[in-house]
C-alpha positions, 0 to 999 in steps of 0.5 A: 376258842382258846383260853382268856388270859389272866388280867389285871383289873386295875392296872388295865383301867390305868393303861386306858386312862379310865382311872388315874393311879390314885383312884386305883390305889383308894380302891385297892385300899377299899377292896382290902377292906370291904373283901368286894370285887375290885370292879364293884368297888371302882363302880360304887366309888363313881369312877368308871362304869360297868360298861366302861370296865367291859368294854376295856376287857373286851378290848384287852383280850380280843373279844365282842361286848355285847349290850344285852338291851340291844340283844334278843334273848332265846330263854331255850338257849339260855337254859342249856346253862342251869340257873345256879351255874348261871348266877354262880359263873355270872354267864349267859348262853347267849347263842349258838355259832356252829359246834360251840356256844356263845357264852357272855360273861360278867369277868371272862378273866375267872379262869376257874369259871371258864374251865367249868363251863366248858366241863358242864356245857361240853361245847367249844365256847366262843366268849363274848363280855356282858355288864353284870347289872344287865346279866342278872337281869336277863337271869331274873327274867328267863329263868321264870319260876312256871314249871315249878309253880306247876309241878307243886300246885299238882303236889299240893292238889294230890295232897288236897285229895287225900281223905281226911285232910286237915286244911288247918294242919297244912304248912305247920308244924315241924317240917313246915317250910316243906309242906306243898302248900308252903314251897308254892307259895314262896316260888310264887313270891320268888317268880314275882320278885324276879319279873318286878310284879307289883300285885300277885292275884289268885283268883278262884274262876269257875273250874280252874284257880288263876294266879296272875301278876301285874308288871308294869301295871298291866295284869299277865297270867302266870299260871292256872292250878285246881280248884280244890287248892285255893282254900289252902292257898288262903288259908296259909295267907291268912294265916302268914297275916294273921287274919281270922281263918274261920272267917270266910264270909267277910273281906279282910286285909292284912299284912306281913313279910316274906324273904325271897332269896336276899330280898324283905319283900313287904306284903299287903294282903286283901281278901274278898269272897266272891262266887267260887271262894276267896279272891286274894290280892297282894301288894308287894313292896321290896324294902331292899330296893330303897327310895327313889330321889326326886330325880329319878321320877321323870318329873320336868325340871321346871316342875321339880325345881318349883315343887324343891321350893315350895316344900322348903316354905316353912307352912302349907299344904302340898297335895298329890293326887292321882288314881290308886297305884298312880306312885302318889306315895312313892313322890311324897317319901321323895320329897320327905327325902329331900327334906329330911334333916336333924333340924326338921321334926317330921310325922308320917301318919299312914295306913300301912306304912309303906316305907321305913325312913330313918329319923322319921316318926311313922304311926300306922292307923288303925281303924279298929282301935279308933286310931283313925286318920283324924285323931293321930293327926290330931295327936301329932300336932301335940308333937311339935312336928315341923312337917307332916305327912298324912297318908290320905285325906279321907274325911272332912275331920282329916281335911279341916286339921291338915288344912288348919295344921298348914296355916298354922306353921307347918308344912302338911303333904298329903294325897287325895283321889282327884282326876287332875290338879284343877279339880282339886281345890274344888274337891276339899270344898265339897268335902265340906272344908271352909272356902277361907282354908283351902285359900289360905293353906294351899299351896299347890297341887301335883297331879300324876300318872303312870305311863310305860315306856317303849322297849329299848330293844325292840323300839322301831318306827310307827305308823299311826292309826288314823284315831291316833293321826287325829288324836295327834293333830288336835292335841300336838297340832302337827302331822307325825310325818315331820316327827319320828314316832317308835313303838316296842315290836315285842321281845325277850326283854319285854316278855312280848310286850314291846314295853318294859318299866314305867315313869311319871308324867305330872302337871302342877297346879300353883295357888297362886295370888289370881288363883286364889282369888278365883277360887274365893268366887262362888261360880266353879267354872271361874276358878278352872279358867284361872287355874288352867291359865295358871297351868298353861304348858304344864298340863299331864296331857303336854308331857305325856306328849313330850314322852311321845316327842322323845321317843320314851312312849307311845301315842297310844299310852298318851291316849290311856293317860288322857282317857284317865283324866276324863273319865 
């Protein structure tokens, strides 16, 4: 293929009447000043896409676009181009066409790029344009971190079998950030970061130790090492927390921050013996990422725009409720966003605290200095605060100075571990909680899951399984055949999966006047009839249903949220 011509950005987006001359003269002026790519600017100033610009390039200089989520990822051929050429050139071996190679590239008009890719492949290219957003993210999923996490665990297995190893001198010192044990770790957390991993469990088994990471809340293997390397693995984690090293015996927990290339990935640490040494659990959270908005949570319209107004009140308790890792806390700091302001107070009482908002007082519970859910709430209320926000209603004290906190002129959101919004109400009750309070100060439950959703690049229709027919008939009360279903074939997107990312799916219970007065009634089964009449339509069931109508999950992952509520 010849050369790519030299273009001018700017001037071609005009000619193709994306943007107008004066979007392009204050992105110039933007440019100037921030030093950033032109399309970047154009991008974050809301003007054109990333996939308009590549489709506006690739018809300029005669060559095919290609949306990377529609295309199947060969991580052999993507590898005959290294890593850092890879990220540095932003290009993608993509295929091979006879002698040349099919190389997507972010900008195909950086001449210099082209030119040292033709010198480092030493193959004919045949250009193709990608968005840059989806190019990177290919490049954090193929080029995994396996071999290498392989080759150290083996570097710090030799080291672990020299006489007279000092397991406390590993990974100090002068030095340290290249010891064995230390380079392991972090291309761990490196290889986490890059597949989005939201837990890293190393895992001491009987013979082997087993690292695993779970994405997308299903657990997949990464890599299994020696034995004899998990006391060193612990010991350095322990240590990074600043855990007790000799203590073996006993669980712990703990916390700290790693950087992982430009990211501040914060970690939670729990330790537990068990039969053949330490298990170690962490929870990563990646404080580069930011928040997400109410919007970006998949919750229906007409539970978000309630929810907008009920927080906006100014007194009431909102609870969320749902099974650990259900993205309770995620919902909670979005509704702390939408109302955050200079003329709100507000105090977050959490352990640990998980996100870090600006104009927000955060305190962290500490239980071993007494510095309990119960008494920072406590302590909070001498604030003056306008809203507050407890981690988790743990304990009866916790439950009854939210409660009181609520019906006193103060909007109180908080999360509680319950199967569903109906079983809520009932559940403070048995936490000894007065009648009266719940009644009073409640003003209305969300209950939430997690669901994955289908694959967009290998999505294809699905037959049913006859559980799954039957399943369908009760709950939606149709036959599939009037309705398209999809399923994820597998492929390099989703890691095989067939699904890649996960949303919300939410039911919401309000307390309103009928429900309130059935729950004043002593009989349990009077209050659910009322609050599932209250909630008709709007049940977790129902839009995990809609998910499946909208071809985004499968009958099978509405099944998995069913069985959760049940159980």
């Amino acid at each position: 293929m010849a050369r790519p011509e030299r273009v001018r950005l700017g001037q071609l987006l005009v000619e193709q009447k994306l943007i107008t001359e004066e979007q392009l003269a204050r992105a110039l002026a933007e440019q100037k000043r921030t030093g950033r790519k032109l399309g970047r600017v154009l991008v974050e100033l809301g003007f054109v896409s990333e996939e308009e610009i590549s489709k506006a390039l690739a018809k300029q200089l005669r060559i095919p676009f290609l949306d990377l989520k529609r295309y199947d990822i060969r991580p052999e051929v993507v590898q005959k181009l290294s890593e850092v050429h890879a990220r540095r050139f932003r290009a993608l071996v993509l295929e091979e066409v006879g002698p040349a190679l099919r190389v997507g590239m972010a900008d195909p008009t950086d001449l210099f790029a082209y030119d040292e890719l033709a010198r480092i492949l030493r193959r004919d290219i045949e250009l193709a344009v990608v968005t840059e957003g989806q190019l990177l993210e290919v490049i954090d999923r193929v080029y995994r971190r396996t071999e290498e996490i392989s080759t150290l665990a083996h570097v710090l297995e030799e080291e672990m079998g020299e006489p007279g190893i000092d397991l406390a001198a590993l990974g100090l010192g002068v030095g340290a950030e290249e010891a064995p044990v230390v380079k392991l770790l972090q291309t761990v957390f490196e290889d986490a970061v890059q597949v989005r991993a939201s837990d890293i469990h190393i895992e001491p088994q009987e013979r082997r130790l087993q690292i695993r990471f779970r994405i997308d809340g299903v657990l997949h293997p990464q890599t299994e090492a020696d034995l004899r390397i998990a006391s060193a693995l612990a010991l350095r984690l322990k240590l990074m927390a600043g855990l007790d090293i000799a203590e073996r015996r006993l669980p712990q927990d703990g916390r700290f921050n790693v950087k992982v290339r430009s990211a501040n990935i914060d970690v939670r640490i729990s330790t537990m013996p068990t039969q053949y040494g330490e298990s170690i659990v962490m929870r990563l959270l990646n404080q580069n990422e930011g928040l997400l908005r109410l919007d970006q949570l998949g919750m229906p319209e007409e539970i978000k725009a309630r929810l907008r107004q009920v927080v906006r009140r100014p007194s009431g308790m909102v609870l969320v409720t749902g099974p650990t890792g259900s993205g309770k806390t995620t919902t909670l700091y979005a509704l702390l966003s939408e109302i955050n302001s200079v003329e709100r107070k507000i105090i977050t009482v959490e352990d640990p605290v998980e996100y870090r908002l600006p104009g927000i007082n955060q305190v962290q519970v500490h239980e071993k200095i007494d510095l309990t859910f119960g008494r920072v709430l406590r302590a909070a209320l001498r604030q003056d605060p306008d809203v507050i926000l407890v981690g988790e209603m743990r304990d009866q004290g916790t439950v009854e100075t939210g409660l009181r906190a609520a019906m006193t002129g103060h909007i109180v959101l908080s999360t509680l571990h319950t199967n569903d919004a109906v079983s809520t109400p009932i559940r403070l009750l048995d936490m000894g909680a007065p009648r009266y309070m719940v009644a009073m100060s409640l003003n209305l439950v969300l209950a939430q899951r997690l669901v994955r959703l289908v694959c967009e690049s290998c999505a294809e229709p699905y037959r049913p399984t006859p559980q799954e027919l039957e399943w369908l008939r009760q709950e939606a009360g149709f036959e599939p055949a009037d309705h398209g279903l999809v399923q994820g074939r597998g492929c390099s997107h989703c890691s095989g999966t067939g699904y890649l990312g996960r949303t919300g799916v939410y039911e919401m219970l309000e307390m309103t006047r009928p429900v309130v007065e059935a729950l004043s009634r002593e009989d349990a089964s009077v209050f659910a009839e009322a609050a599932r009449r209250q909630m008709a339509g709007r049940s977790l069931r129902r839009h995990a249903m809609q998910l499946v109508l909208q071809k985004r999950t499968t009958v099978a992952e509405a099944m998995r949220v069913s069985s959760l509520m049940e159980s």
